[in-house]
N, C-alpha and C positions, 0 to 999 in steps of 0.2 A: 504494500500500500504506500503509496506519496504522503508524504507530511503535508498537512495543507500549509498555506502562506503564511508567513511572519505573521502577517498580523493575526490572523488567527490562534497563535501560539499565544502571543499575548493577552489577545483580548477572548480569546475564546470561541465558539460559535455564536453567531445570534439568534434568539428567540425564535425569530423568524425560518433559521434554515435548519436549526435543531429540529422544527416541529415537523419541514418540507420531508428531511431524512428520516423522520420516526416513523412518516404515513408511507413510504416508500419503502423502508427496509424492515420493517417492525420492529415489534419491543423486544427490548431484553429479555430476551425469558423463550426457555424451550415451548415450540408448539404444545400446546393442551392438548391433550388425547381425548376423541369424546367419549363417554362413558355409554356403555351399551345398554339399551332399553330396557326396562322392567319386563317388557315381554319378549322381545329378544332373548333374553337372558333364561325365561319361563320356558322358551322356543326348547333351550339348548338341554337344559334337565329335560325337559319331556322325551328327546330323542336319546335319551341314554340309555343302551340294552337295561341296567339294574332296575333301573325304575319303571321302564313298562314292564317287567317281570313282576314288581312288586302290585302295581297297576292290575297285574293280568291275574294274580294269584288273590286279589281281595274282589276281583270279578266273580273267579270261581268260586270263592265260598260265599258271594251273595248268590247268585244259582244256586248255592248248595242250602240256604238260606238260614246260612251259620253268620248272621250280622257281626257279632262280637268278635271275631278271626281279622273282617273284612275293616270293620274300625280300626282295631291295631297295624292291619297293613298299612292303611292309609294313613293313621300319626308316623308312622313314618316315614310314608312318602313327603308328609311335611316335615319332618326333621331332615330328609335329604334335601327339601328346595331350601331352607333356612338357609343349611351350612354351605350348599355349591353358592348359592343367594351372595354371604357374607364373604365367603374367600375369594370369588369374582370380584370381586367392588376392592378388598382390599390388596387383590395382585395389579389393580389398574393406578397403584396409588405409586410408584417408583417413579414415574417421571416428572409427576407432582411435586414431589420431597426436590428432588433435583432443581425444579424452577424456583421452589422458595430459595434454596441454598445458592443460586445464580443471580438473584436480585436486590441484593443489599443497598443501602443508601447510599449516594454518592458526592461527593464534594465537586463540583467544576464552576467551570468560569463560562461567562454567559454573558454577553453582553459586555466584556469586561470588569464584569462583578462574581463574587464567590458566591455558588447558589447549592444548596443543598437539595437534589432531587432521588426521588426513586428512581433504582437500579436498571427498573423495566422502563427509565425514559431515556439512556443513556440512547448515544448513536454515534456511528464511526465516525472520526472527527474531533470529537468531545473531549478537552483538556480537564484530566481530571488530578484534582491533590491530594495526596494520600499522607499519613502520618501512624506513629505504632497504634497498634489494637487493631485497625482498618481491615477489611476484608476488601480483597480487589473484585470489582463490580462486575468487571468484563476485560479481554485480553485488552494489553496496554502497552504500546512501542514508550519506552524510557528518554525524557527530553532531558530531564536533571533529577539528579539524587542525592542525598546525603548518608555516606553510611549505611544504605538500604539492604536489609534481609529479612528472608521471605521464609515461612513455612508453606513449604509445596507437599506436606506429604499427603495431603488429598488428593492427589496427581501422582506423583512417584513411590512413595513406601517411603521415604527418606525422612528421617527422623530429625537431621542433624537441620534446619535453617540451612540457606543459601545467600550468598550474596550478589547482588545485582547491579547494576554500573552502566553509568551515560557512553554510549558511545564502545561501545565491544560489540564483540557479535551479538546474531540475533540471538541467540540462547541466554546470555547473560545480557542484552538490554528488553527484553521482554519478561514481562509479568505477565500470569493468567488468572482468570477468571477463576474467584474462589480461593482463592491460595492468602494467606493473610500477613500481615507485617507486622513483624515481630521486631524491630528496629529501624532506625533512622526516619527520614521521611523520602517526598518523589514527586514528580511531577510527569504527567504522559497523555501522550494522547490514543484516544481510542481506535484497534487496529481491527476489532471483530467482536460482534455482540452475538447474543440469544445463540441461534442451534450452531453458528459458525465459530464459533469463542470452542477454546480447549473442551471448557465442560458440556456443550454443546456437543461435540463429537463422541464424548462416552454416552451422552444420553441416546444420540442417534444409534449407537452399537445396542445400547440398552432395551432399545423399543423393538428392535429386528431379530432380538433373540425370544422365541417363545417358550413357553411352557409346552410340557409331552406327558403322554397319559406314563405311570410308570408299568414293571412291569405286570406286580399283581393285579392295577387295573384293566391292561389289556386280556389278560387271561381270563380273569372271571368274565370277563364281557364274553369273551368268546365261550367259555363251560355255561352259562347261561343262555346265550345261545342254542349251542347244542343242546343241553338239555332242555330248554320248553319246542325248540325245534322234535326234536324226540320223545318228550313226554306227548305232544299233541302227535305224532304217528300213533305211538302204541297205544293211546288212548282211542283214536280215531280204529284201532282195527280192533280192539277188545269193542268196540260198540259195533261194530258189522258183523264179529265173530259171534258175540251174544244173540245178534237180527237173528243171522244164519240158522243160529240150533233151536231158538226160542222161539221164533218168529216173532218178538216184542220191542221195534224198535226204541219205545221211548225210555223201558228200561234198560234196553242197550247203551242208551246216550246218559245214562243216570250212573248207569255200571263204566265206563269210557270218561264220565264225570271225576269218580271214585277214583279212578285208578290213575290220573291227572293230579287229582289234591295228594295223592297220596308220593306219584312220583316228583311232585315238581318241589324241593326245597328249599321253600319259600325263607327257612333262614338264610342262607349262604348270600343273599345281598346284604342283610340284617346285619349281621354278625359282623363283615367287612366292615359296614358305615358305624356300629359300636366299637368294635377293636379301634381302629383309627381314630376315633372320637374320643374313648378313653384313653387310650394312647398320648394323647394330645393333652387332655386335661393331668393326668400323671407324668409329664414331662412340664407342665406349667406350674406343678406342684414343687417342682425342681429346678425351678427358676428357668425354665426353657421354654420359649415361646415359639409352639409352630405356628406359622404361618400358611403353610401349604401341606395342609396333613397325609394326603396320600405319600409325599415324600417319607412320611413317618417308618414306612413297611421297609427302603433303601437303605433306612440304616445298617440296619444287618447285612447287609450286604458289601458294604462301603471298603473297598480293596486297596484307591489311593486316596490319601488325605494330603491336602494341598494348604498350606500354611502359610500364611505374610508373616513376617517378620515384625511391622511395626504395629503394637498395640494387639500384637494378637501371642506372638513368642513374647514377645518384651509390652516392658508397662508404657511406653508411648511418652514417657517422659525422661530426661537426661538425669545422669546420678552420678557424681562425685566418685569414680572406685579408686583411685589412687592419685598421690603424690610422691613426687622426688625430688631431692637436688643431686647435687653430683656426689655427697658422702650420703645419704639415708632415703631411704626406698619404703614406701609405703602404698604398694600395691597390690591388688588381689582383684582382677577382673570375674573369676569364677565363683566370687563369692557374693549372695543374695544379700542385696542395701541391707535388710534386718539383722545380718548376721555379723557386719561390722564393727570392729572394735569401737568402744567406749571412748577414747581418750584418739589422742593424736599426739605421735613424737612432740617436745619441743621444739626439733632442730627444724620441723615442718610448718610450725605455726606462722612467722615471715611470709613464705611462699604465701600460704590460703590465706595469711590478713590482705598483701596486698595484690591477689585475686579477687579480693573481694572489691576493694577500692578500686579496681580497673572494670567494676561492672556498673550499672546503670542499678539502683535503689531498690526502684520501682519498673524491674525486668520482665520484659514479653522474650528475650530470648531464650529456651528452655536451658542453653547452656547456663546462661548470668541466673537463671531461677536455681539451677543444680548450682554453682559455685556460693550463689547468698546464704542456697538455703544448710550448705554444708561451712561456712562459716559461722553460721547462726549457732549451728550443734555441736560442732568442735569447740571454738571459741569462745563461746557463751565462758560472762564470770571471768575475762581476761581482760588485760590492755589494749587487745589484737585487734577491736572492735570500735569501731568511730561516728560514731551516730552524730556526734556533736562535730564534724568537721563539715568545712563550705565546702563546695564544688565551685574552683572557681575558672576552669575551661575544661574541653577535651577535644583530641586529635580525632578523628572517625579513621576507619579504614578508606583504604583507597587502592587504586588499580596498580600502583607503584610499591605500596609496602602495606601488606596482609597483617597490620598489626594498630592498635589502638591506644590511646593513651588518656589518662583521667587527671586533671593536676587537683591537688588540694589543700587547704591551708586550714589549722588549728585555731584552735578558737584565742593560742597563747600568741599570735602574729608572727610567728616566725617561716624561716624559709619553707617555699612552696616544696608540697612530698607528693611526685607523680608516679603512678603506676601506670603500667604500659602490660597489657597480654596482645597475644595472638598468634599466629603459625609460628612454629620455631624457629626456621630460616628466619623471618623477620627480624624478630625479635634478637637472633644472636648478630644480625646484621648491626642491630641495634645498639648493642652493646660493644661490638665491634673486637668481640673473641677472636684468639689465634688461632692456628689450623688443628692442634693439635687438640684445646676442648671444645672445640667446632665438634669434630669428630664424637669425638667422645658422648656427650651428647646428644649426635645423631644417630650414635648406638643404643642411645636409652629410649629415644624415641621411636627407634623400629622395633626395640623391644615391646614397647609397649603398643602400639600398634596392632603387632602380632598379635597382642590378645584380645582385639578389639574397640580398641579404646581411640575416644578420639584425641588427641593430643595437643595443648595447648601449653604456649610457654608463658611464662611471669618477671617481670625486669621492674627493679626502682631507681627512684633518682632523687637527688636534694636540687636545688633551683634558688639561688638567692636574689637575682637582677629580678627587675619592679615590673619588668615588662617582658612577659613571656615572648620566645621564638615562634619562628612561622612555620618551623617544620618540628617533629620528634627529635633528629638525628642530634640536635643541638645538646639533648639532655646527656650527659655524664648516668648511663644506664648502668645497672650492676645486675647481673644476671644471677636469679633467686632457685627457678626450678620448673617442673613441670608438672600441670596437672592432666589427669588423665578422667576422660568423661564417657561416661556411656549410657546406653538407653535399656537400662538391666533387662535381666531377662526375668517373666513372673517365676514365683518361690515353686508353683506346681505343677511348670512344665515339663523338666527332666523324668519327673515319673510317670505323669503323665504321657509322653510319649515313649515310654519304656514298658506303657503297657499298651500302647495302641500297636508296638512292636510285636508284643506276647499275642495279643489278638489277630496277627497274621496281617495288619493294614500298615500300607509302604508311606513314611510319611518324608514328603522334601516341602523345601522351605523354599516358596517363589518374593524377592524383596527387589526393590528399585535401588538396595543400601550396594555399598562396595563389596570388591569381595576379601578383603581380610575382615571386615566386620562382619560380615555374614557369615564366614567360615567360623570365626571366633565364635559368633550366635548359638550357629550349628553345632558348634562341638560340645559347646554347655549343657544345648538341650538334649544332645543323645544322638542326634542326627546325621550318620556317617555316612557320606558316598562323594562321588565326583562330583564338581562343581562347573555349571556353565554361565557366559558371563552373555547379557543380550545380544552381545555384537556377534559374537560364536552363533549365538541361535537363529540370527539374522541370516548369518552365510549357508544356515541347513536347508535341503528341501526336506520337504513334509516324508518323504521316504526314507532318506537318512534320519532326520529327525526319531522317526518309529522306528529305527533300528536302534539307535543309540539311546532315548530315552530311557531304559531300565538300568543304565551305568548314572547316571546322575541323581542326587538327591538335593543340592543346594542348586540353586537358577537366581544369579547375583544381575543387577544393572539391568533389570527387566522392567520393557516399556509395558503400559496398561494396556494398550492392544497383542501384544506379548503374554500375559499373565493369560489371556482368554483361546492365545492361541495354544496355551502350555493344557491346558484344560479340555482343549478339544482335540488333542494328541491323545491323551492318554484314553479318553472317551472313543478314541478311535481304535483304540488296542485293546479294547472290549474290557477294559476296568471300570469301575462305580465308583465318580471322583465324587468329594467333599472338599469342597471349598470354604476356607474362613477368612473372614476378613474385615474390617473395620474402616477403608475408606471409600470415596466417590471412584475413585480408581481401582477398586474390585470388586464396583456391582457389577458389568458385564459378566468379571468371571464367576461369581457368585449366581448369575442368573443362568449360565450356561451349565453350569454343572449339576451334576443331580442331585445335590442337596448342597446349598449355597447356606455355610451358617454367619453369622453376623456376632460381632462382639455387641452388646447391645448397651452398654454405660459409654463407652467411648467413641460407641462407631457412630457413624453419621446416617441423620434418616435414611439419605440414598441407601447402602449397605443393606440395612437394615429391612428398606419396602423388596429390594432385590432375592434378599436372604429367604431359602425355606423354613429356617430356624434362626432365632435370636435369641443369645446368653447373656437371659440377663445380669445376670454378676460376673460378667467379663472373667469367668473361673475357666480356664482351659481344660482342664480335669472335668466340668460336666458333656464337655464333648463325648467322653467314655463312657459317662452315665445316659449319652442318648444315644452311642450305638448300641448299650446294652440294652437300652429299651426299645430300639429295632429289631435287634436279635429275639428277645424274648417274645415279641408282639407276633413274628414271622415263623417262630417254632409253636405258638400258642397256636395261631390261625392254623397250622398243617394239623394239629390233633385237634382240634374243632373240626375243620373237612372229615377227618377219618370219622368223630364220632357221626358227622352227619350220613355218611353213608351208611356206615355201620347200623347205627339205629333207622333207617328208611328198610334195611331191606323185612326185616321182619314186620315189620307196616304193613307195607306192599303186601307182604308174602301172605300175613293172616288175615289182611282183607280178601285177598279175591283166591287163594288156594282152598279153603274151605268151601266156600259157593261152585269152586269147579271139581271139587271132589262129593259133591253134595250134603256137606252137612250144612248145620246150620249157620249164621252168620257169627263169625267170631268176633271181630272188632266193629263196632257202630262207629257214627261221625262223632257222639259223645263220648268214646273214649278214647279217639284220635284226638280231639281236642282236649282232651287230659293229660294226654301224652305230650302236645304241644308245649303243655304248664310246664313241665320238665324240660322239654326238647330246648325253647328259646330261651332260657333264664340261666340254662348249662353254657349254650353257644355264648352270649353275651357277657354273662356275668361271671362263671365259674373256671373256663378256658383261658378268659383276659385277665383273671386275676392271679393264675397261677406265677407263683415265680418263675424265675430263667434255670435250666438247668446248670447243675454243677459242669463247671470247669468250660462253658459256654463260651468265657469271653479267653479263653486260651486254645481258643479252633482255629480254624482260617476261616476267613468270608467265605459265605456260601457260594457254591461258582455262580457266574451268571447264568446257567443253563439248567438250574434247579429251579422246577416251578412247585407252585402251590398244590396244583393239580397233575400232578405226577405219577406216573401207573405205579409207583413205589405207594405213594398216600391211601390211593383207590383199592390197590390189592388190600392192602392191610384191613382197610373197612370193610369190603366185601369179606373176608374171612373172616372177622370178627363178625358180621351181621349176616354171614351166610348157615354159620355153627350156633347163633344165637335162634335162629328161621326152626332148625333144623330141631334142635333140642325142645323148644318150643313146641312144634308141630308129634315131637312123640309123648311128651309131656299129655297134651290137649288129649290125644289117641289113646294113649293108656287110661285117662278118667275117662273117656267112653268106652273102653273096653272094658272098663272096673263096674258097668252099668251107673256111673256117677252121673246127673240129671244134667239136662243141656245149661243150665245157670249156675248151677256148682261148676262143674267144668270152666265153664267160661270166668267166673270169679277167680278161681283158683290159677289159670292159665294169666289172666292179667293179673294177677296180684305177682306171679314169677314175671313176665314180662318187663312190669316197673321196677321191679326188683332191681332183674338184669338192669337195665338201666344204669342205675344208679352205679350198678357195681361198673358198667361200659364206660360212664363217666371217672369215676377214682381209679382204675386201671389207665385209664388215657391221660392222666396228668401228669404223669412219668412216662417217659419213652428210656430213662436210663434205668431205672431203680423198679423194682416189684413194689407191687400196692403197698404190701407191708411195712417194707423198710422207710416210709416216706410218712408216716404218722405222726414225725413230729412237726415237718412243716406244714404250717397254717393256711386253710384258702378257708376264709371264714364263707365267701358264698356259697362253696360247696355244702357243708355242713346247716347254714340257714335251709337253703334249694331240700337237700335229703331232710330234715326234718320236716319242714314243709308240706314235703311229694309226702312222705311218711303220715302226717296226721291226716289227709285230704284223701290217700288212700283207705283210712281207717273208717272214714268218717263216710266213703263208697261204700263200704261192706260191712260195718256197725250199724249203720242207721237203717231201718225199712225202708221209709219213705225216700231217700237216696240212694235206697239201691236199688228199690226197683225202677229208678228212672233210668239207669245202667241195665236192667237186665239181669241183675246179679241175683243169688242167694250166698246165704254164708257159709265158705266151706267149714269143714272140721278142723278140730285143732294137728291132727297127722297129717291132713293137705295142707294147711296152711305151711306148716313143718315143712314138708315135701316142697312147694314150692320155692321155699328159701333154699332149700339145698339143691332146686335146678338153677338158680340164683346164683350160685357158689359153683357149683358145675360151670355155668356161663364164665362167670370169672376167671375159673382155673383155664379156661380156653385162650380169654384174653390175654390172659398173660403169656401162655404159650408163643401164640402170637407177637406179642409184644418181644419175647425172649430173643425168635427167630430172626426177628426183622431190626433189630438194634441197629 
């Protein structure tokens, strides 16, 4: 872009051609995405396989003209449009957060007056003045500066502030949009607003990446499918096979009805949209906010975890770890701020007093906030500490010499006492050391380097003449020591990712920071492999790339279109990435990957609307607490499917195998729907609450190729509910062979039935352990559910008048006996079962 004319510089844009450019270029601020219609929205639930199934299943039992089935389908067909309703509206909210965070208030010149306007009236052209605390409104070409640095890590990952300067190249005389000033002040004019501004182009990346169904939602779509696809075949030919022998077609269609309610179950959408839902509310219990719950079931699955560096490994703020001079060393980068020694050498207290004095009071730079705030705590209750001295000038940095100076005078009027920090070369420039502790020095500083740190030098000086110099060089410097800064790492990451290690998930760290400080990061947190640096990753194609990708673990000087591409590598290599991250610069990659989590105290709305998850207490450790609640959720859901097949087949089987064997009817629609009271309160309630199995979180991810629906799940149910069919059926056979009456019979056959049950349930909530051995862990729904079933069945075949609405009499006390020990027979199968199939 062209600078506009001198005089524009000075006097600014006029009123007039601000307004010309605003109606021509628009406002600052990302397009509005329009939000999708209430009934659009109504459109897209209605056409979803789960929900016409749920739809189609509270049809048949009004036909069936069982109201009370048909009502609870449909409260949840409104609990389904509530929650698609509410996660719709709040996944449209990311580029919302983005325009607020792009709009700040702006200082310019107008007319040749200083006018404060909002962000969104800014237009290219526009000279605008900026000072510390300031947020830059929109990208900004640099006309003059003072001392100016910037935190860009909403943009980069870069924690450390940058310095910015009139007249350099474009990278270092340009400021972007959002990035904030944390020193000096500036003057610029405007080079790019709204979608064309830096933060504009992640938005753009932001909006073109969508959401995807995952995989247990595609699956069940399709096993629902098939099976209403298939329960209306067999239904359809159980009612022409009936016409055919009977000649009675309408109880054909009554019998083809039956055998529909009976195959089609109806919990398996149920149970999904509760698991997920509880899922969701027991991870909010845990400070974890999902956002996008179907993501919830991925956890367990999750292979590579993908890590920033700034505010996500590390606390996002700079911290004192070490000082030196050239006799005494007080270093320790590995060691967590909390754990730091009490006291500080004496020979160190000179260096950190006048680091202190070479900082600004009242600090936006996080470095001057880390050196005040670690004078405050060493020093405290010393001489070292000068509250009562004036400030009576300071040097700023500049293009020439990377170092700064504070002058100061005591309240006794004696000679001015300057401090001076900044890059070492500087500063020893400064001081004008000979080659030999030139060197020396330079050794202390790659030492310290190496471990991460950033490295800053400290120089003083006495000043007697009344009228200070025009440059630093003049002062008689004495060179004091160096401090050493870093941006820690949090206290609970190294075990943390020492157990996402044990859990079989590859964790690398993607940061925009250097690579000695990233590698230093990396080694703290546990995090060992090769290291690639952006520029490297620039020169790869996408083929090499997917070869080499599994040799690397740290990815150092990574642009934010870089981070999304490192995310869509590894998604290409058929892994289940997790993404974390805390700034505007990895919501794309947060949005791209299959579960995008968000630090949620520190991260920025952006991050956060993009995120599947957001922690809230920025703990890096509940990362592990929520893939174990993926795991658990995703081994619960598979022994749910099993019990749901398991218990349909003997449904099935004692509805309509008795009517074709000609005796009398075994199971009615009322004691299907007593079986239901059971059936749904076990899927929902008793399945979801089970805990995770032992040693779960020390497996590997499950491969991507393991479904929910898997002829491993299927068999197991079918044997388990083919052996229950079976014993059942000789069970029923021997009381009429015992001449026992067709309602004893049938009494005594349901009363084993629910039995079994109950027992098909406590066998299925261990797939490791036998029923028995697991008695001391607690699933209280279970226990509430069996007491329950237990008093409701008593209360079937104790009371007359409820029993004879069942059809019942009351067996004896040796069937009742009997029964329990086909009960227990069932179980010993289960287990078998269970035993084989481990």
């Amino acid at each position: 872009m062209q600078n506009p004319p001198s005089q524009s510089i000075e006097q600014g844009l006029s009123t007039r051609t601000a307004s010309e450019r605003l109606l021509r270029m628009g406002a600052n601020e990302l397009p509005v995405t329009r939000p999708r219609s209430n009934l659009r929205l109504l459109t897209d639930v209605v056409a979803e396989p789960m929900f016409l199934l749920l739809v189609g299943c509270g049809a048949i039992y009004l036909l069936l003209g069982d109201p009370d089935e048909a009502l609870m389908l449909l409260g949840f067909v409104v609990i389904v449009i509530a929650m698609t309703f509410f996660q719709q509206r709040r996944t449209e909210r990311s580029l919302h957060a983005l325009r607020d965070l792009s709009a700040p208030r702006a200082l310019v010149l107008r007319d040749g007056q200083q006018v404060r306007i909002a962000g969104r009236e800014l237009v290219v052209g526009d000279v605008v003045l900026l000072a510390e605390g300031d947020r830059v409104p929109a990208d900004i070409d640099l006309l003059s500066s003072s001392n100016l640095m910037l935190d860009e890590s909403l943009l980069t990952g870069e924690s450390v502030p940058v310095s910015k300067q009139t007249g350099a190249d474009a990278a270092q005389s340009r400021i972007y949009s959002g990035t904030l000033v944390t020193q000096g002040s500036a003057r610029g004019v405007v080079s790019a607003t709204g979608s064309a501004s830096a933060l504009g182009k992640i938005g753009a990346s932001l909006a073109a990446l969508g959401g995807e169904l995952t995989p247990i939602q595609r699956e069940t779509a399709a096993v629902v499918k098939a099976v209403a696809t298939g329960g209306a075949l067999l239904a359809a030919a159980l009612a022409l096979v009936y016409w055919y022998l009977n000649g009675a077609w309408l109880q054909g269609v009554l019998a083809g009805l039956t055998l529909a309610m009976a195959i089609l179950p109806e919990e398996l959408p149920v149970i999904l949209t509760l698991f997920l839902g509880l899922g969701a509310w027991r991870l909010g219990r845990s400070q974890i906010l999902a956002r996008s719950i179907p993501a919830i079931e991925l956890l367990g699955a999750t292979s590579v975890l993908c890590v920033d560096k700034t505010g996500t490994l590390t606390a996002n703020r700079m911290q004192v770890q070490g000082l030196c001079n050239e006799q005494t060393s007080f270093v320790d980068a590995s060691t967590a701020p909390a754990t730091l020694p009490a006291t500080l050498p004496d020979e160190l207290h000179g260096l950190l007093e006048y680091a202190v004095l070479a900082s600004h009071r009242q600090a936006f730079d996080p470095m001057e906030q880390a050196i005040t705030t670690a004078g405050t705590h060493w020093l405290a209750n010393t001489e070292h500490l000068h509250r009562d001295w004036q400030l009576i000038d300071d040097y700023p940095l500049s293009r020439e010499l990377l170092a700064m100076s504070r002058v100061w005078q005591s309240p006794d009027g004696s000679a001015y006492v300057v401090a001076a920090k900044g890059a070492p070369e500087a500063i020893i420039d400064l001081c004008h050391l000979d080659a030999e502790r030139s060197v020396r020095i330079s050794e202390q500083v790659a030492a310290m380097a190496q471990q991460g740190l950033r490295v800053i030098a400290v120089a003083s000086a006495r000043f007697s003449e009344p009228v200070l110099p025009d440059h630093q060089h003049v002062f008689a410097f004495e060179f004091l020591g160096l401090v050493g800064l870093q941006d820690p790492i949090r206290p609970e990451v190294p075990q943390a990712v020492a157990q996402c290690h044990a859990a079989g998930m590859q964790v690398v760290m993607i940061t925009g920071d250097h690579p000695a400080t990233a590698s230093a990061i990396a080694r703290q947190a546990g995090i060992h492999g090769g290291v690639l640096t952006g520029s490297e990753l620039a020169a790869l194609d996408d083929a090499t790339l997917a070869t080499r990708l599994p040799d690397y673990r740290v990815f150092c000087r990574i642009a934010p279109e870089q981070k999304l591409q490192l995310v869509q590598a590894f998604r290409a290599r058929g892994e289940i990435v997790a993404m974390t991250g805390d700034g505007v610069n990895d919501a794309p990659a947060l949005k791209a990957a299959h579960i995008g989590v968000a630090m949620g105290a520190r991260g920025t709305d952006v991050a956060r609307e993009a995120a599947a998850l957001v922690l809230l207490k920025d703990d890096f450790s509940s990362l592990l607490l929520a893939v174990q609640h993926g795991r658990r959720l995703f081994a619960n859901l598979r022994k749910a499917i099993v019990f749901i097949v398991a218990v349909h087949v003997p449904i099935v089987g004692l509805s309509i195998l008795p009517v074709l064997l000609g005796w009398p009817m075994l199971l009615m629609p009322v004691h299907i729907l007593f079986l239901q009271l059971v059936i749904d309160p076990a899927c929902s309630l008793v399945f979801e609450a089970e805990a995770i199995e032992a040693g779960a979180m020390y497996s590997p991810p499950r491969p991507t190729s393991q479904r929910l629906f898997e002829p491993a799940i299927l068999q197991r149910g079918l044997l388990q509910g083919g052996m229950l069919l079976l014993i059942l059926l000789g069970w029923h056979a021997l009381l009429r062979w015992s001449g026992t009456s067709t309602e004893v019979a049938r009494s005594a056959t349901f009363v084993a039935l629910v039995l079994a049950n109950l027992g098909l349930i406590f066998c299925n909530l261990s797939w490791r352990l036998p029923a028995w051995q697991r008695s001391h862990q607690a699933n209280r729904p279970f226990y509430w559910i069996s007491a329950a079933t237990l008093l409701l069945l008593a209360v079937v075949t104790g009371i007359d008048a409820v029993r004879s609405l069942f059809a019942f009499a009351l067996p004896s006390g040796i069937q009742l006996a009997a029964s329990m020990a086909v009960a227990l027979l069932c179980m010993g199968w289960f287990e078998l079962v269970k035993r084989r199939q481990k």
